[in-house]
C-alpha positions as CSV (number, residue, x, y, z in Angstrom):
1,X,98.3,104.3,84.1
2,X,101.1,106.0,86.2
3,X,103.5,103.0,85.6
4,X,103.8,104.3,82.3
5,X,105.4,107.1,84.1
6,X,108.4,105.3,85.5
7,X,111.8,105.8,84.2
8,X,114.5,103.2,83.7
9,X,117.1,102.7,85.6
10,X,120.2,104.4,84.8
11,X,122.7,102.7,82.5
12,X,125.3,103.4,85.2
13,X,123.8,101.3,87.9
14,X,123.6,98.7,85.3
15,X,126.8,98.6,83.9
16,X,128.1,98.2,87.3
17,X,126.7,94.7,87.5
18,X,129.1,93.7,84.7
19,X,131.7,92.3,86.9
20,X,128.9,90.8,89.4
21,X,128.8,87.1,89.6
22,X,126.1,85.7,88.6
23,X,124.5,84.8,91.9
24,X,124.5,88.3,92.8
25,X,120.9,90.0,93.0
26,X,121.3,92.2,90.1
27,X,121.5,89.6,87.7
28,X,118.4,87.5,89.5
29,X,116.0,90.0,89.5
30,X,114.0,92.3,86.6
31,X,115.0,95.8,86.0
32,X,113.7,98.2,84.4
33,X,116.1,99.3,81.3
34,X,115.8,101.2,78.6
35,X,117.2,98.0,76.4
36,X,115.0,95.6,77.8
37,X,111.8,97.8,78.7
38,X,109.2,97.8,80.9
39,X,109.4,94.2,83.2
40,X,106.7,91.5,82.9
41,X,104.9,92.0,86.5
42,X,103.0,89.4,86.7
43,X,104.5,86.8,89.4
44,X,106.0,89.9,91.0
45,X,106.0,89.5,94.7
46,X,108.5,92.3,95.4
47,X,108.6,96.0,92.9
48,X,111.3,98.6,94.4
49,X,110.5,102.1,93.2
50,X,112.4,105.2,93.4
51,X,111.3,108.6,94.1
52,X,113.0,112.0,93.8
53,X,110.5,114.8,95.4
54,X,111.9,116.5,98.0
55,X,109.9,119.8,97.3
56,X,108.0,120.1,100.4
57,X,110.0,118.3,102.4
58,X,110.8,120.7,106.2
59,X,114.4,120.0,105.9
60,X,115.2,119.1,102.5
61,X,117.9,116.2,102.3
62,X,119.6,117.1,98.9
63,X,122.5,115.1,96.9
64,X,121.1,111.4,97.7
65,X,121.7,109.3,93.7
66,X,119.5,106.4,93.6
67,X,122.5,105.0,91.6
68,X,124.5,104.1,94.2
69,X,122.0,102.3,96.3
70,X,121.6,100.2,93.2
71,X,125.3,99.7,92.6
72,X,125.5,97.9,96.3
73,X,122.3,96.7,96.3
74,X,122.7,94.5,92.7
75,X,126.4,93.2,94.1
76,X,124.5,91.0,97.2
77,X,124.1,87.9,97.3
78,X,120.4,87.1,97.9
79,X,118.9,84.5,100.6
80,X,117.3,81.0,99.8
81,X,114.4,83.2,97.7
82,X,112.4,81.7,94.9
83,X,110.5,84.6,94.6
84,X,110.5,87.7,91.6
85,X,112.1,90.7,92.6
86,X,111.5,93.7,89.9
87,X,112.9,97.1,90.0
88,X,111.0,99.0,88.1
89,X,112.7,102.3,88.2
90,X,112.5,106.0,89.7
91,X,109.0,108.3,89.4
92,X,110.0,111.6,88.4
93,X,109.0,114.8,89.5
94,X,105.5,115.8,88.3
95,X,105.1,119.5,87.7
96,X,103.7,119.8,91.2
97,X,104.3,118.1,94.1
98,X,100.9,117.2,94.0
99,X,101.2,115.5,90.4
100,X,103.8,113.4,92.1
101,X,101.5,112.1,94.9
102,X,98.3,111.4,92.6
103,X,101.2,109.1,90.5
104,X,102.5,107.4,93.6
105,X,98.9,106.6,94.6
106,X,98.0,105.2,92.3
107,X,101.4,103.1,91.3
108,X,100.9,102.2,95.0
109,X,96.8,101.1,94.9
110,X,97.4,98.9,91.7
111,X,100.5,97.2,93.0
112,X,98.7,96.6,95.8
113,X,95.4,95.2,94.0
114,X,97.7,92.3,92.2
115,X,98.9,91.3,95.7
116,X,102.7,92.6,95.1
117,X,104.4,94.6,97.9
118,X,106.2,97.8,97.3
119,X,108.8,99.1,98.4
120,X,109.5,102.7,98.0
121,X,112.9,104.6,98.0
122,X,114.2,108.2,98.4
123,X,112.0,111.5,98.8
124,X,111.2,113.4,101.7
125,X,108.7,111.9,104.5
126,X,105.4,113.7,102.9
127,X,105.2,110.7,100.6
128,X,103.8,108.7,103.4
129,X,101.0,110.7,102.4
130,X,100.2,108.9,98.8
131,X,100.8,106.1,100.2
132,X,98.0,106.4,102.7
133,X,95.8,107.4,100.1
134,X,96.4,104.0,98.0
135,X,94.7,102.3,100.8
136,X,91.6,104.8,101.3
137,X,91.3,104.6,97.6
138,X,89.5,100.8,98.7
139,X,87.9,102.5,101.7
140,X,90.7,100.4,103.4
141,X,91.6,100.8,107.9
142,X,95.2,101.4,107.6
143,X,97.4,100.7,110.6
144,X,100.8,102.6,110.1
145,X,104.1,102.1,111.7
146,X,106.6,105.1,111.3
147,X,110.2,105.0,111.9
148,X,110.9,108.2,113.1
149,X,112.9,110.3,116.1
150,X,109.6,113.3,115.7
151,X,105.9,112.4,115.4
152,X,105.4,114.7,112.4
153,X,102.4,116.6,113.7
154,X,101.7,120.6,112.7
155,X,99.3,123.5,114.0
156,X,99.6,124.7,110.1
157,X,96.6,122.3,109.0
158,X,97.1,123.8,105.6
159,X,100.9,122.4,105.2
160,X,101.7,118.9,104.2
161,X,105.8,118.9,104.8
162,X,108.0,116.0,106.1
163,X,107.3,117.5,109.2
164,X,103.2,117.6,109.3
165,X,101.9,114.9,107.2
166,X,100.7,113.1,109.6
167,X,98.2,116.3,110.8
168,X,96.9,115.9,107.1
169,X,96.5,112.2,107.6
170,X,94.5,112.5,110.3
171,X,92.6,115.3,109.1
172,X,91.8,114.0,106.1
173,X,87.6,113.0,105.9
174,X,86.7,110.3,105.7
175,X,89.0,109.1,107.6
176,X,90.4,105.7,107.1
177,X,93.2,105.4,110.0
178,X,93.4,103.2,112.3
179,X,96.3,103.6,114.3
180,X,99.7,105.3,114.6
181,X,102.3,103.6,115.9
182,X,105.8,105.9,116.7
183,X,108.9,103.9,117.2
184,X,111.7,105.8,118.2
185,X,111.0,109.0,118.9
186,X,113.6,111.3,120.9
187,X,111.7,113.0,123.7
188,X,113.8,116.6,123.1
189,X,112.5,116.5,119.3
190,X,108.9,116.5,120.5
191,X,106.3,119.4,121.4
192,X,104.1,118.4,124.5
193,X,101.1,119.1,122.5
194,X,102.1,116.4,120.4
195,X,102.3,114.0,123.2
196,X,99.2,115.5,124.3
197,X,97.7,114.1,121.0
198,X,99.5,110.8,120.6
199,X,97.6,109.8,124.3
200,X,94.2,111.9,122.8
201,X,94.1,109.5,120.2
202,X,95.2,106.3,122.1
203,X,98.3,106.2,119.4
204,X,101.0,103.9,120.4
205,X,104.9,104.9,120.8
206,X,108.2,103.6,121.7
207,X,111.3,105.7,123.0
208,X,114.4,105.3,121.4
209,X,116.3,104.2,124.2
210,X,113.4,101.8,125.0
211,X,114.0,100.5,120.8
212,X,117.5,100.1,121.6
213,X,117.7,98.1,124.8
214,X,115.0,95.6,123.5
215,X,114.3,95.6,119.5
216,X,112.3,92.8,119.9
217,X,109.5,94.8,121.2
218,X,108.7,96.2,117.5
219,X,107.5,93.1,116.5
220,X,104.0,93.3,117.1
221,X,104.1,96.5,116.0
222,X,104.6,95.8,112.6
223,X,103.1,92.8,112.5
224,X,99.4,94.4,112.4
225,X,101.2,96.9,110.5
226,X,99.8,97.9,106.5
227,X,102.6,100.6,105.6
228,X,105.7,101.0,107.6
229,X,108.0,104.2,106.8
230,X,111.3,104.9,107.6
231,X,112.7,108.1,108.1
232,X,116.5,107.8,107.9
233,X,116.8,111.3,109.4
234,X,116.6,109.1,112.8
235,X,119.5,107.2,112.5
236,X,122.4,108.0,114.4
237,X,125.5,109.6,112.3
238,X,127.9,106.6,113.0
239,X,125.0,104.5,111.1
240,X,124.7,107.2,108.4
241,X,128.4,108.1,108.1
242,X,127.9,111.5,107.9
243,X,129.2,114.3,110.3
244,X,126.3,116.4,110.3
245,X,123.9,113.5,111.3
246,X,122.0,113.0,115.0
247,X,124.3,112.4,118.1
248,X,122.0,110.3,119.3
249,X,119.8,108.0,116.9
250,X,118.6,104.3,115.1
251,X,122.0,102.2,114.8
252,X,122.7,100.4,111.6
253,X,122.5,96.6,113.5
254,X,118.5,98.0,115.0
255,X,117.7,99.3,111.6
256,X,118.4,96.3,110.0
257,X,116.1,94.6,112.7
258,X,113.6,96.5,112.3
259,X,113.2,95.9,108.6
260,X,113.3,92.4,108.9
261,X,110.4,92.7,111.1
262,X,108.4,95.2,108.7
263,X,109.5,92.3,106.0
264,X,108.0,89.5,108.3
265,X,104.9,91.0,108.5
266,X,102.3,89.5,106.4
267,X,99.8,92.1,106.5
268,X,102.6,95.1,105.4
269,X,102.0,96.0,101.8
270,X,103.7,98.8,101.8
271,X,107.5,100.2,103.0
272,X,109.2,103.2,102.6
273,X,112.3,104.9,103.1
274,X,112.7,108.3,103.1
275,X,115.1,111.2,103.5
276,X,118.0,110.0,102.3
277,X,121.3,110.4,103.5
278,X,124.2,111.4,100.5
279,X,127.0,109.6,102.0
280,X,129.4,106.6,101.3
281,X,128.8,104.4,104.4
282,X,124.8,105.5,103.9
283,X,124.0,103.8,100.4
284,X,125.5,100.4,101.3
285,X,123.5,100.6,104.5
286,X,120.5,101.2,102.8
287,X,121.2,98.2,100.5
288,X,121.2,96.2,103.2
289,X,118.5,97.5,104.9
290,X,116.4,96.1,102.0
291,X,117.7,93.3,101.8
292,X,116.7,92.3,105.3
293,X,113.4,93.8,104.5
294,X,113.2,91.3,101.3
295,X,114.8,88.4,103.9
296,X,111.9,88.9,106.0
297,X,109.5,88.6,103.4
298,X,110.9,85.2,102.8
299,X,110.5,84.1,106.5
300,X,106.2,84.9,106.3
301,X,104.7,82.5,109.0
302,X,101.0,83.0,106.4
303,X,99.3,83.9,109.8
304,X,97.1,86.8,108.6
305,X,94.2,86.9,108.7
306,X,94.8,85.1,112.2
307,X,92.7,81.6,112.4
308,X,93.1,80.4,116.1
309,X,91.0,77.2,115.5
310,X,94.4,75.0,114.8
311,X,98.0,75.5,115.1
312,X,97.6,78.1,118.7
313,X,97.7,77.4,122.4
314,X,95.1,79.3,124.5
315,X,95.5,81.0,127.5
316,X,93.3,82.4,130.0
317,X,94.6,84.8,132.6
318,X,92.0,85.8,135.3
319,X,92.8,89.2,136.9
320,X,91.2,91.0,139.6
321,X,88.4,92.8,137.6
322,X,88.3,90.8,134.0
323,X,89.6,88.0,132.3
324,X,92.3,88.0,129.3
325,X,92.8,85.8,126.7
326,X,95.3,85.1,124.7
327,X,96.9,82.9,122.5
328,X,100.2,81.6,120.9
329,X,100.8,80.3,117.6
330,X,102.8,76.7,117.7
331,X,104.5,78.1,114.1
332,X,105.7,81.5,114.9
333,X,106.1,81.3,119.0
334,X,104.2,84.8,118.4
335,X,101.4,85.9,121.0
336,X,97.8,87.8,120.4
337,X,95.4,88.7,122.9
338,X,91.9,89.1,122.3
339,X,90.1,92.7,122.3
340,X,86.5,92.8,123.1
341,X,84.3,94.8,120.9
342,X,80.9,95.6,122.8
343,X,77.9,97.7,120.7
344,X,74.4,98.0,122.7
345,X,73.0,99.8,119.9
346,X,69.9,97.5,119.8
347,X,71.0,93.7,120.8
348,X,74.0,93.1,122.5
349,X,76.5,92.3,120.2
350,X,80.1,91.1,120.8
351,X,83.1,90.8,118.3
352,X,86.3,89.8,119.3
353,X,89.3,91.2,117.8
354,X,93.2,89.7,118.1
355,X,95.7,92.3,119.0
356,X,99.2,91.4,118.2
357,X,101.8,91.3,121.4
358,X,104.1,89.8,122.9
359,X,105.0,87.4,126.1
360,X,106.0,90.3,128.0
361,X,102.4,91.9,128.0
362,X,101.3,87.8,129.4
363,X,103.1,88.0,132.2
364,X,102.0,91.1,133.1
365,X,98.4,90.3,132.6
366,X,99.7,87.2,135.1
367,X,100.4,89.9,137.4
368,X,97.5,91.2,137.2
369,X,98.7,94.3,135.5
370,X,96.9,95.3,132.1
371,X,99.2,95.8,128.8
372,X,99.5,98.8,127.9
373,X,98.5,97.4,124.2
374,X,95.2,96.2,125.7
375,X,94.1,99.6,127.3
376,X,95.1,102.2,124.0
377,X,93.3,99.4,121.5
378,X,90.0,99.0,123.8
379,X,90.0,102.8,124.0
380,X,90.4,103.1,120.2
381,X,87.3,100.4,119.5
């Protein structure tokens, strides 16, 4: 089993915990050591993993220790959690980039198959890849969310870099993909073929300056969500610290939003941060982005799959050439509307399907104007 393949975490980043009190995280979760071994995964809810490949990343991001996430991460305090928390250590390199894949994958699928949710740290954004594969490995949709200022599409259908894994995801047959969702993409970044594509495919996106006025808005996103990747390439360099970052980018407090809401989601099984930035300010951001991530876990509302029967309020909103419905959940406040799945095959058949969203895309069905949601889902049934 690749598990067997996971290195210990250094004995640095663990004699750093020595003057940690002992409510701190570090000394209330498992770790991987070499002292101690191997942690007991059973009862796991949350593994953290570390990667180190960066050898077909399209910009490679060098310089990043996994250490020093770990030294700020073990010195917070966690929540009100009564859940296990295990970090079992980094994955090395394999001899190929390609050994390193087939070993995330299949860390990934088993994690995966004993219900515990991964999250994934370091590497370049091709890793997304692997983890896609976990999922097709059980013949698994997969609905993926992606952090990101570019959409990562290539004309080289041959390449699989940071910058064109998701070409190789979609090329990939069978296919098992569901939907893409982009949120934060920077419109300068971005080939018009590509847009051509995203609307080709019904994908969904979200502008950055659209993320940044409203974060809210990502909710739904992630909340149908089954792997959610970060590239922290987008981040602006006052949230990074570093002088050779993006003028314009993610900030540190919509980061940390947005991970909560990946954590929230009760479907995600999967998150990932990639590209790493080496710098001071960036580790102790990173920290914190997981612990929100982790914060959000503990805040599940249990609302997936979605049982309407008890616990929602239905609405129906009649516009001029169809009716919507949707409905709100008394627990979480959140809204779904119903998609309409029609086959004429041989009997009419109808299957109704609930597509996350949010009060916004009510009130516009109120004024008689179709979500936008609504439109790229019916067109992807």
């Amino acid at each position: 089993m690749s598990l067997e393949s996971l290195i210990p975490v250094s004995e640095e980043a663990i004699l750093s915990m020595v003057l940690h009190p002992k409510q701190a995280l570090g000394r209330n979760i498992e770790i991987h050591t070499k002292q101690s071994g191997f942690p007991e995964i059973q009862g796991c809810k949350i593994a953290i993993i570390g990667l180190e490949e960066t050898r077909n990343a399209f910009f490679p991001v060098v310089g990043y220790q996994l250490d020093d996430f770990r030294k700020s991460f073990y010195q917070l305090f966690p929540g009100n959690w009564n859940f296990k928390i295990c970090d079992l250590g980094d994955l090395p390199n394999g001899e190929t980039p390609e050994d390193t894949y087939f070993a995330l994958k299949e860390i990934c699928h088993y994690l995966k198959q004993i219900n515990v949710v991964t999250i994934v740290l370091g590497g370049s954004h091709d890793m997304v890849f692997p983890l896609y594969e976990s999922y097709q490995m059980n013949k698994q949709l997969v609905n993926f969310v992606s952090v990101d200022n570019q959409f990562d599409f290539s004309q080289e259908e041959e390449l699989i870099s940071g910058r064109s894994y998701m070409s190789r995801i979609i090329m990939e047959q069978p296919n098992y993909l569901l939907n893409y969702s982009n949120l934060g993409y920077q419109s300068y970044y971005i080939a018009q073929e590509e847009l051509d594509l995203m609307d080709k495919l019904h994908f969904e996106s979200v502008r950055l300056g659209a993320l940044l006025d409203d974060v809210r808005q990502s909710e739904p996103y992630f909340r149908d969500a089954d792997v959610a990747s970060f590239d922290m390439k987008s981040l602006s360099w006052q949230a990074t610290g570093s002088s050779s970052g993006n003028p314009n980018g993610i900030d540190a407090r919509t980061i940390c939003a947005l991970a909560r809401y990946a954590g929230i989601s009760d479907r995600l099984g999967i998150f990932g941060l990639f590209e790493l930035i080496p710098s001071n300010v960036f580790h102790k951001l990173l920290a914190q982005i997981v612990w929100y991530f982790i914060e959000g876990f503990n805040c599940r509302f249990s609302e997936y799959p979605v049982l309407t029967s008890e616990g929602f309020i239905k609405y129906t909103v009649t516009l001029s050439d169809r009716e919507l419905v949707f409905h709100q959940s008394e627990k979480s406040d959140r809204w779904w509307m119903e998609i309409t799945n029609e086959s004429y095959l041989s009997n009419k058949i109808k299957t109704n399907t609930l597509l996350p969203c949010t009060h916004k895309d009510y009130l516009e069905a109120c004024n008689d104007k179709l979500p936008e949601k609504w439109l790229k889902a019916t067109k992807r049934i």
